[in-house]
N, C-alpha and C positions, 0 to 999 in steps of 0.2 A: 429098482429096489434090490436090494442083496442077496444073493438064495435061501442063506438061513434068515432072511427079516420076513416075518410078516406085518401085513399093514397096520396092526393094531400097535405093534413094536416100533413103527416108524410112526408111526401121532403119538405114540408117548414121548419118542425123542426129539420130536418136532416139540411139544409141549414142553419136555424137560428146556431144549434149546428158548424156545417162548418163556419161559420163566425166569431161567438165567441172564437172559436179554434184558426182560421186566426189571429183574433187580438190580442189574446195572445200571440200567436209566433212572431206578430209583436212586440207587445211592449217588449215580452224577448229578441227579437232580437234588438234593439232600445236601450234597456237598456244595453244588452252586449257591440254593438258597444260605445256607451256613456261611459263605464269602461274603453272599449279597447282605446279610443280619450283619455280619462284625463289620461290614464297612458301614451299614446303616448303625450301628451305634456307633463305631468313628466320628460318621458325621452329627449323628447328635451331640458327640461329646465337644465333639469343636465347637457346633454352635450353641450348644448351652456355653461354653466360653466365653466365646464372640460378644453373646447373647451378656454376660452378666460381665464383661468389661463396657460393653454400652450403657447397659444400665448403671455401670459404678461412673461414667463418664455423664450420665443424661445428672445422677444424685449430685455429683459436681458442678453441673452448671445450673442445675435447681438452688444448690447451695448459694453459688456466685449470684446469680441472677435473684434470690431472694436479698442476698447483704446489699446487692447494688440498687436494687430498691428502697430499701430500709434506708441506705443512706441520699435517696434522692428525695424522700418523704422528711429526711430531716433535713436537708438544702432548702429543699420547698420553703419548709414550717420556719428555719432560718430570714431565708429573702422574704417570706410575709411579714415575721417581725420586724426585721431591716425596714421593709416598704413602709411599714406602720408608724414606725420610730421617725423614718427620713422627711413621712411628712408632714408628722409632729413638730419635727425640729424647723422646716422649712413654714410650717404656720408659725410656729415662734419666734422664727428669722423675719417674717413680714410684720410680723405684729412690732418686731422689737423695732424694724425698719422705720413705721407708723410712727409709731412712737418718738424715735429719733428727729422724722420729720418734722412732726409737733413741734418738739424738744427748741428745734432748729429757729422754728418760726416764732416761737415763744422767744427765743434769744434775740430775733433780728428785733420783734414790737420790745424788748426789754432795752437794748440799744439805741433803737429808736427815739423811746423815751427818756433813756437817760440823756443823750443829744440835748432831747427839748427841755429838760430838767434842769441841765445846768447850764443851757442857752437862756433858762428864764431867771435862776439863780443870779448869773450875771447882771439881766439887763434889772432882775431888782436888786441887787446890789451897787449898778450903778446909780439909781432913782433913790434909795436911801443916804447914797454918799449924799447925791445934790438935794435932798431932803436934808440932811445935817449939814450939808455946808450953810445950807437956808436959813432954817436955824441959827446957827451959830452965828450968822450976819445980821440977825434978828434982835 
């Protein structure tokens, strides 16, 4: 201790030194937290960014992904009428086929018959010839 200190003069100076100690550590620590805030609101700010480029990217494919639906519910509703249509037309293809068939067999018995119509035509054509030559000899 000093010769002019007394002890009460050296715990004050110890105290003054302990205060000004204090507030250094305050104000480093004041100062770090204030680095540690601006770079924690850097990072907020980046990821509120991030944050709402993803989201204008997720609204984009919301958007895509709604139209690409939209247009598979009309392909869908498309190929059912197609399917509905195709096999309309294909019962009308058989039906018309049926028909042809018919048609077909109705032609062969109409041929048929004419055959035997003017094979009997003939043979009474011939029997009225010898009929009137008969006659006429008569």
């Amino acid at each position: 201790m000093p010769p002019n200190a007394s002890p009460s003069n050296h715990d004050e100076d110890d105290a003054k030194e302990i205060l000004e100690l204090q507030n250094q550590i305050s104000a480093i620590l004041m100062r770090k937290r204030k680095r540690e805030f601006d770079a924690s609101e850097d990072e907020v700010k980046h990821l509120k960014h991030r944050l709402a480029s993803s989201l204008a990217r997720c609204q984009e494919t919301n958007t895509r992904l709604a139209s690409a639906l939209d247009t598979i519910r009309k392909v869908r509703t498309e190929n059912e009428l197609l399917e509905r249509e195709t096999k309309k037309q294909v019962r009308s293809v058989k039906a018309l086929e049926d028909e042809n068939k018919q048609l077909k067999t109705q032609l062969e018995n109409l041929k048929k018959n004419e055959a035997t119509s003017k094979k009997a035509v003939s043979d009474l054509k011939k029997k009225l010839g010898s009929v009137l030559e008969a006659f006429s000899e008569v």
